[in-house]
C-alpha positions as CSV (number, residue, x, y, z in Angstrom):
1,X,121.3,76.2,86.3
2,X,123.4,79.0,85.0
3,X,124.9,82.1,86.8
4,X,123.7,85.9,85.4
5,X,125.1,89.2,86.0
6,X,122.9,91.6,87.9
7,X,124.5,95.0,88.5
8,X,123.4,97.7,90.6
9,X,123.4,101.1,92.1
10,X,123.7,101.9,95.4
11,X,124.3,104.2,97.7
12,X,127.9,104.7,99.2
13,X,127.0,105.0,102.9
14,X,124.9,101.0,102.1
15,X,127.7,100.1,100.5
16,X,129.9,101.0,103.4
17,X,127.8,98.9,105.6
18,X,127.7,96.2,103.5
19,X,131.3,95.6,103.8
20,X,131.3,95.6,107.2
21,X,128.3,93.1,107.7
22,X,130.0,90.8,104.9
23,X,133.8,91.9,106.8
24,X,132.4,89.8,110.4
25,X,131.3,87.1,108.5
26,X,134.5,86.6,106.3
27,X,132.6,86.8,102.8
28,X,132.9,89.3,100.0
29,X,130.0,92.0,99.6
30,X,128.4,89.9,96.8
31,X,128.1,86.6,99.0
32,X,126.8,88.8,101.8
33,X,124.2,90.1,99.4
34,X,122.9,86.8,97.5
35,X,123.0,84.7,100.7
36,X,121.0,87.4,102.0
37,X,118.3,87.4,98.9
38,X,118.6,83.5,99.4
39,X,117.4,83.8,103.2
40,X,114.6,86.6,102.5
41,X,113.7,84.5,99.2
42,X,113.2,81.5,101.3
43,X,111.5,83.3,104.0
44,X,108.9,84.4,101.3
45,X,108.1,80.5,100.0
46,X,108.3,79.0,103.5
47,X,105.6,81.2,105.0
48,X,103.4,81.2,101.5
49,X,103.8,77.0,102.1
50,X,102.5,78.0,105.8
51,X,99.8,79.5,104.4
52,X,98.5,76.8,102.1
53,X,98.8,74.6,104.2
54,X,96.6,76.4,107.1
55,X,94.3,77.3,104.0
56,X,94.1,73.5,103.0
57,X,93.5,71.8,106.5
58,X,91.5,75.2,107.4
59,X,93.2,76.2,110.8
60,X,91.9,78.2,113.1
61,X,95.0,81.0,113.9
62,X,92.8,82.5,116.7
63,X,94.8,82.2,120.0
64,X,93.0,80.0,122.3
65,X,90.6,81.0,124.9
66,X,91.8,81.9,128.4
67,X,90.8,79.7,131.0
């Protein structure tokens, strides 16, 4: 898998926050940010899989009756 460049503009106030999120964690501003598209990318495919898989065996989602 190769590596691209994908550049961006964004606002300086972000940007400032940004460094401070990726300062506590000890990464640079571009780790923060692809670690962070990582984690919402996987998000996205984990809760599509939930989905097929409740659409597959057909489950019901409806909380359960009250006793």
């Amino acid at each position: 898998m190769g590596t691209h460049v994908l550049s961006m503009r964004i606002d300086g106030e972000l940007l400032d926050r940004l460094r401070i999120h990726a300062a506590k964690r000890g990464m640079s501003v571009q780790d923060y940010v692809v670690r962070t598209l990582i984690r919402d990318d996987f998000d996205e495919r984990f809760k599509a899989a939930v989905d097929e898989t409740e659409k597959f065996y057909g489950a019901d989602v409806s909380p359960p009756p009250a006793a």
